[in-house]
TORKOL-4160 file (C-alpha; in steps of 0.2 Angstrom, whole numbers, padded with zeros to 4 digits, m for minus):
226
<pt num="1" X="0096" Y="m0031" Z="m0245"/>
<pt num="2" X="0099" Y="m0036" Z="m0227"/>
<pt num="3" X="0092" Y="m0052" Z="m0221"/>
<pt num="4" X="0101" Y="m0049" Z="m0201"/>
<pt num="5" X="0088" Y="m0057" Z="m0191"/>
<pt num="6" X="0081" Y="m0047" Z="m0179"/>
<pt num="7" X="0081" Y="m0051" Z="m0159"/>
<pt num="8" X="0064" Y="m0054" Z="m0150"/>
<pt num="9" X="0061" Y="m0037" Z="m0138"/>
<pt num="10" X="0061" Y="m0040" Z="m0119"/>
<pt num="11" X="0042" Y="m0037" Z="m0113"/>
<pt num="12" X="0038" Y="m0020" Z="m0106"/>
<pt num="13" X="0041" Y="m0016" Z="m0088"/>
<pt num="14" X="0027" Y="m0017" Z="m0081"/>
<pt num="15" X="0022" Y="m0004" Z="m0067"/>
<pt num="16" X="0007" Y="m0005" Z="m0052"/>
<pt num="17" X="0005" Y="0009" Z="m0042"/>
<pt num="18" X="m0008" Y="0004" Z="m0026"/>
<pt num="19" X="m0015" Y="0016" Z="m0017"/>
<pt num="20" X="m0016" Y="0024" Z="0001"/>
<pt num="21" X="m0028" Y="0040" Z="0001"/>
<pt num="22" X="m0023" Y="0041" Z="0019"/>
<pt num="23" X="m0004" Y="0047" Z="0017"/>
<pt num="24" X="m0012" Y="0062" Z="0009"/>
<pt num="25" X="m0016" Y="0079" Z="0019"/>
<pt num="26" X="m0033" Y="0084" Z="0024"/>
<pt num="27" X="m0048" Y="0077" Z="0030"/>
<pt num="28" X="m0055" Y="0061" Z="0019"/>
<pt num="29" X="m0065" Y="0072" Z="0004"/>
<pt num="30" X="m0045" Y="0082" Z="0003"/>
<pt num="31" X="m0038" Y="0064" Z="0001"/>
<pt num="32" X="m0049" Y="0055" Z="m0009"/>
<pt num="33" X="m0048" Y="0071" Z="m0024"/>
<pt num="34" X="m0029" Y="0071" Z="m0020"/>
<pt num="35" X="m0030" Y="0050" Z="m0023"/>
<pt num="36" X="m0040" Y="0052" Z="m0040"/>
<pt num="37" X="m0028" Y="0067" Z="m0046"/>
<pt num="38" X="m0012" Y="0055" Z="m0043"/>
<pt num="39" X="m0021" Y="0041" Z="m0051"/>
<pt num="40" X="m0025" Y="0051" Z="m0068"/>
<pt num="41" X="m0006" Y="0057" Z="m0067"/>
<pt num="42" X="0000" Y="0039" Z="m0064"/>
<pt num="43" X="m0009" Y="0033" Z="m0079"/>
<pt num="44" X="m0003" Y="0048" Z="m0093"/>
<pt num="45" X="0014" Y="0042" Z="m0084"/>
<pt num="46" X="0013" Y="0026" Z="m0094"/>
<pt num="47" X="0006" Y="0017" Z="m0077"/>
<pt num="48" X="0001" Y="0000" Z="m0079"/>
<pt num="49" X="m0008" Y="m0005" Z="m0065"/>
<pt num="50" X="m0020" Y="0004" Z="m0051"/>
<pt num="51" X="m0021" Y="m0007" Z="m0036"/>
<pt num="52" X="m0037" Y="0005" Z="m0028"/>
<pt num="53" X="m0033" Y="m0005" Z="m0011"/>
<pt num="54" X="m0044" Y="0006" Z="0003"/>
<pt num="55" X="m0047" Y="m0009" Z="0013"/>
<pt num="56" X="m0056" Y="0005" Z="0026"/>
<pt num="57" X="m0071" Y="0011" Z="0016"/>
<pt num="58" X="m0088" Y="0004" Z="0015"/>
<pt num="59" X="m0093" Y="m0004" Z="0000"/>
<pt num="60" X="m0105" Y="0008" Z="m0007"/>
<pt num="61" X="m0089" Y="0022" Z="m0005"/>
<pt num="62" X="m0077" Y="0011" Z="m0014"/>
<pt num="63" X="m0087" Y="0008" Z="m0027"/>
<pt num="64" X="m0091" Y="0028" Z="m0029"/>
<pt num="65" X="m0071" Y="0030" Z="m0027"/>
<pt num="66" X="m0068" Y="0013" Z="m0041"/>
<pt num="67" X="m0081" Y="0023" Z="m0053"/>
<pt num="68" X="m0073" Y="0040" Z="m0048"/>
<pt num="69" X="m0053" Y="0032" Z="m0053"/>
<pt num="70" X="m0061" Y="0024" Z="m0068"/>
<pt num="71" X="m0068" Y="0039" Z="m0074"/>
<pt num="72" X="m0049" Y="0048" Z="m0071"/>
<pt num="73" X="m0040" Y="0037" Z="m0080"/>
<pt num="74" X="m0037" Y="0047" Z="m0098"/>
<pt num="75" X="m0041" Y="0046" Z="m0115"/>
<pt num="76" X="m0032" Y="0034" Z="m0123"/>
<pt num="77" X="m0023" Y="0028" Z="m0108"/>
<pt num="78" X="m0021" Y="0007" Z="m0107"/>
<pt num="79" X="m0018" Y="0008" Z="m0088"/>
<pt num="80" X="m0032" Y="m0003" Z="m0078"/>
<pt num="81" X="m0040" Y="m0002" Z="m0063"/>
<pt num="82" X="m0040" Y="m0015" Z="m0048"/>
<pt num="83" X="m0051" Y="m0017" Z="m0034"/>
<pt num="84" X="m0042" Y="m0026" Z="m0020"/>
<pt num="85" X="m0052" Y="m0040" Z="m0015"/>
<pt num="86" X="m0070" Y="m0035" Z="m0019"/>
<pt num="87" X="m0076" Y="m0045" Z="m0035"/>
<pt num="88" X="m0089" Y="m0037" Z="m0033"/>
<pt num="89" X="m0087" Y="m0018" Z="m0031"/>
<pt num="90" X="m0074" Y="m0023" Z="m0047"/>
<pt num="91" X="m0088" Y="m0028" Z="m0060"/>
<pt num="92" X="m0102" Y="m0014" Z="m0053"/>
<pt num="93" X="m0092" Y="0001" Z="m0053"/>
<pt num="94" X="m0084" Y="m0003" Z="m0072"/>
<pt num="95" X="m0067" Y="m0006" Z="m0064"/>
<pt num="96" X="m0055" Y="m0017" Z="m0077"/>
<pt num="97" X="m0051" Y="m0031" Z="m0065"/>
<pt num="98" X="m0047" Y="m0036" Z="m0045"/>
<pt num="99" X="m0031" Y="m0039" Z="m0037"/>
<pt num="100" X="m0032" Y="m0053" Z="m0023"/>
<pt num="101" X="m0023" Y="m0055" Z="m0006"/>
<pt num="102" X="m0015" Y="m0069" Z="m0001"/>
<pt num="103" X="m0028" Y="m0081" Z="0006"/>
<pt num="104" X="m0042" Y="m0071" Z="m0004"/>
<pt num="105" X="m0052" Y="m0083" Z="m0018"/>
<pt num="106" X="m0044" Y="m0091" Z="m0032"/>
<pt num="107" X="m0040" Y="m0081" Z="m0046"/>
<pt num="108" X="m0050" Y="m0095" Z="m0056"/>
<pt num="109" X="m0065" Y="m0093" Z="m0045"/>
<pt num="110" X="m0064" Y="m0073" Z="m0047"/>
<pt num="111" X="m0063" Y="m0076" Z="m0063"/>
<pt num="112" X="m0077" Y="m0088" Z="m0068"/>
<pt num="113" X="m0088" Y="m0074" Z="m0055"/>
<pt num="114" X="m0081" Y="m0060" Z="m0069"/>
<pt num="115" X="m0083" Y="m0070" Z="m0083"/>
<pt num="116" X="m0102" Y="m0076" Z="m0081"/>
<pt num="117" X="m0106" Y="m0057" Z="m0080"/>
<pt num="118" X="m0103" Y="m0057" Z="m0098"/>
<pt num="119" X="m0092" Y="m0042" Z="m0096"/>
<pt num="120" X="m0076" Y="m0040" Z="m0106"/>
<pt num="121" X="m0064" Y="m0049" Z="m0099"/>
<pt num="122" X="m0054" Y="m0045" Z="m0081"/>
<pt num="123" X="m0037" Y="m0045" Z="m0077"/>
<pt num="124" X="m0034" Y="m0051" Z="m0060"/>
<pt num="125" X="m0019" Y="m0049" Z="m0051"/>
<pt num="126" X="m0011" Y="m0060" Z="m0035"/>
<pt num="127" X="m0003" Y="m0054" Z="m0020"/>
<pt num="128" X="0011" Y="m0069" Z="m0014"/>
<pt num="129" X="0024" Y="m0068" Z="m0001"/>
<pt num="130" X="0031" Y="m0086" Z="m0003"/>
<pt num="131" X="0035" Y="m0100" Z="m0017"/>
<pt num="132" X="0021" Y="m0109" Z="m0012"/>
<pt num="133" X="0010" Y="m0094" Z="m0015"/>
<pt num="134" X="0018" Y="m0090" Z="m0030"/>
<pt num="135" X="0014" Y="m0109" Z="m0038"/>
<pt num="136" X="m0004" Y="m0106" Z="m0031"/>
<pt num="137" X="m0008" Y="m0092" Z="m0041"/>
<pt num="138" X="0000" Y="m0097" Z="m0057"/>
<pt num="139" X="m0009" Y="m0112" Z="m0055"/>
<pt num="140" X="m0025" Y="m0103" Z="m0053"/>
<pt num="141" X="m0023" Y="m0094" Z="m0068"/>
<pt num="142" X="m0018" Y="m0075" Z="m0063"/>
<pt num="143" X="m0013" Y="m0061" Z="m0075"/>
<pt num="144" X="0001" Y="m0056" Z="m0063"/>
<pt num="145" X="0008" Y="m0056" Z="m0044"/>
<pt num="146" X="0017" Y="m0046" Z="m0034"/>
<pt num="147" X="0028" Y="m0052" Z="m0024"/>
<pt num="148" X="0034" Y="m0045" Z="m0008"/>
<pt num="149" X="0040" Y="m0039" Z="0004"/>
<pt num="150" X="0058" Y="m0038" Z="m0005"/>
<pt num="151" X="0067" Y="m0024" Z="0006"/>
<pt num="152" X="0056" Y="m0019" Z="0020"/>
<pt num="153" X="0037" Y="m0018" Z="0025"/>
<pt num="154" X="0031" Y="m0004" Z="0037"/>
<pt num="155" X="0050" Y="0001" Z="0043"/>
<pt num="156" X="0057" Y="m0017" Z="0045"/>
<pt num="157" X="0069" Y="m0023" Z="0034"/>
<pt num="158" X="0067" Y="m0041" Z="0025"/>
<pt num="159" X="0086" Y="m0048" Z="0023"/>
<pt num="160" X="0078" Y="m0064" Z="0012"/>
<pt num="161" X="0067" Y="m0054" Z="0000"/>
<pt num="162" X="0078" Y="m0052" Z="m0012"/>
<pt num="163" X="0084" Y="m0070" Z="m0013"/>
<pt num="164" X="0067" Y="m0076" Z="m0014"/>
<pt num="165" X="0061" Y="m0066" Z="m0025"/>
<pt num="166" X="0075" Y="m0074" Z="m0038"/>
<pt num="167" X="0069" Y="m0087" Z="m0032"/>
<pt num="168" X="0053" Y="m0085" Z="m0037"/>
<pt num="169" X="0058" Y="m0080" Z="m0053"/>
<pt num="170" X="0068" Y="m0092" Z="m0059"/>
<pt num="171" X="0057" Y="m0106" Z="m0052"/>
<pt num="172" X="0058" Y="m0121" Z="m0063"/>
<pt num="173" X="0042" Y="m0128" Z="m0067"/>
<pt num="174" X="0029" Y="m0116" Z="m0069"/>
<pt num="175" X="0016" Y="m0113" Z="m0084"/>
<pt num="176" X="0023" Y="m0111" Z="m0104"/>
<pt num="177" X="0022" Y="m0095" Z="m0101"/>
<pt num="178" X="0027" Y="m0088" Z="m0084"/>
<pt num="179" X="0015" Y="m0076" Z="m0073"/>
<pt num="180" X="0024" Y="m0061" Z="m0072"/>
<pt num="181" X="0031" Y="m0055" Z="m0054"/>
<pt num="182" X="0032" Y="m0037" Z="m0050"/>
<pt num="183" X="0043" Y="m0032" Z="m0034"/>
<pt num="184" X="0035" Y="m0024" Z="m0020"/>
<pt num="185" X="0042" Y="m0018" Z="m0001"/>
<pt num="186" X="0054" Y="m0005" Z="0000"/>
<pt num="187" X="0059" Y="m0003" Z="m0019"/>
<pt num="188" X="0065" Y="0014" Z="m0024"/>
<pt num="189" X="0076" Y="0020" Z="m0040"/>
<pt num="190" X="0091" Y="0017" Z="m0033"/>
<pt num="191" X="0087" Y="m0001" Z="m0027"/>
<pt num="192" X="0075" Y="m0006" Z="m0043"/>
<pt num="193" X="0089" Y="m0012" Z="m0052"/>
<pt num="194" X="0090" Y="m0025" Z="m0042"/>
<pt num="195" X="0074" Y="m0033" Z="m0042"/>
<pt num="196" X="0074" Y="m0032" Z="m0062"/>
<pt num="197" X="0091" Y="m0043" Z="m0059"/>
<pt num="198" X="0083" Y="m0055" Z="m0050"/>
<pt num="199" X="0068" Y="m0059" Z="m0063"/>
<pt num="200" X="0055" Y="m0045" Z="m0058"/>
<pt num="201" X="0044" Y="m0043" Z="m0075"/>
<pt num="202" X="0040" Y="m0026" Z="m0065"/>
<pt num="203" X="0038" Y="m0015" Z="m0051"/>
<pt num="204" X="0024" Y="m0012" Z="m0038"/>
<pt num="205" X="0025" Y="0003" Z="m0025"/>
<pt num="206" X="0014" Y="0013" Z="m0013"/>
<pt num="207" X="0024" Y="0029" Z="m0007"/>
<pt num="208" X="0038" Y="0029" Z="m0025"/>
<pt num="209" X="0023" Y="0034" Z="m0036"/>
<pt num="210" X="0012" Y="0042" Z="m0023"/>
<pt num="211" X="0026" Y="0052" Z="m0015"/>
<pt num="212" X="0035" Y="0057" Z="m0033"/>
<pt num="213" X="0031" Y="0064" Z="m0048"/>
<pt num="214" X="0026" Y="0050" Z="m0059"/>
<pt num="215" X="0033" Y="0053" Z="m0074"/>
<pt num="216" X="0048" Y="0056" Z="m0069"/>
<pt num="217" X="0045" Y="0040" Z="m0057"/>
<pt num="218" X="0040" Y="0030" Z="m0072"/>
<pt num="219" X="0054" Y="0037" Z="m0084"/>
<pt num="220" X="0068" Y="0032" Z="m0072"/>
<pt num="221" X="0061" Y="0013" Z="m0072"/>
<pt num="222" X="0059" Y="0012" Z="m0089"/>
<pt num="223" X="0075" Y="0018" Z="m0093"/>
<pt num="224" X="0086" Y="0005" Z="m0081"/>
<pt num="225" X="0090" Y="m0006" Z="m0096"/>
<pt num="226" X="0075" Y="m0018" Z="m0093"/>
């Protein structure tokens, strides 16, 4: 009998799709049915993550567009829904967990505010654009980050990001076990690789799952070799 020990598996790459209805055609009803439509086919892709980031509606219309993505999310799917920013529009509409901007509350506060609702547990993400931020929301006790921009944000390009993302990364003291980074600004397939060489536990994109076919978006990624 064989006794080979056998390797530890890397984690799974982790994927965040963060939404903008506006990109889609038609008038706002069109784009928010054509939003929860990509969101159910993002997470039957094997979608981690839905960052529901309409920072334009009013509250009450994000929380019936967080119930709404909730209730799209199939059968049997793991993937969770994020609120950016509102806590509190997160624990009324059922929504999994939140996803914080830079300079938004602690993590740690978000979470005690989650917590003390007696509701299942969140998972709050971090938006971060430096070291510093990136210490910060480790320290605070986030799930995840994303980090960005690495190659470009709204058509300029960001000559550093990649470095700092390694940097990031491979930052020397952070918790026993790291908080994950995912890449965000610019990524597409053929540049992906890169950020998975650099350290990125994942990836996080607006127009790659919203423009795309998500399987095949989600297949391609998970098939670089991570």
């Amino acid at each position: 009998m064989s006794t080979a020990r056998r390797e530890p598996q890397p984690p799974a790459l982790r994927l965040c799709y963060i939404t903008d209805r506006r990109q889609f055609p038609g008038d706002d009803k069109e784009q928010q049915l054509r939003l929860l439509e990509k969101i159910s086919e993002c997470a039957a892709a094997g979608v981690d993550f839905i960052q529901l980031r309409e920072k334009d509606l009013s509250p009450r219309a994000l929380e019936w567009l967080s119930r709404s993505a909730v209730a799209a999310i199939p059968a049997g799917s793991p993937a969770k829904v994020l609120i950016n920013s509102r806590t509190d529009v997160a624990l009324a509409s059922g929504a999994h967990g939140v996803h914080l901007p830079a300079h938004d509350i602690p993590p740690s506060e978000a979470r005690v505010i989650w917590d003390r609702t007696g509701k299942p547990a969140a998972v709050i993400g971090a938006s971060v654009h430096s070291l510093e931020e990136v210490a910060l929301a480790e320290a605070h006790g986030a799930d995840f980050a994303v980090f960005g921009p690495v190659f470009e944000k709204d058509g300029r390009t960001s000559p550093q990001g990649l470095e700092l993302l390694r940097q990031a990364c491979r930052r020397p003291h952070h918790a026993d076990v790291p908080m994950p980074l995912l890449a965000l600004g610019g990524v597409a397939l053929e540049n992906a690789q890169r950020c998975l060489d650099a350290g990125a536990a994942g990836i996080a994109a607006i127009r790659l799952f919203q423009d795309h076919d998500a399987a095949v978006i989600a297949g391609s990624l998970r098939s670089l070799g991570f």
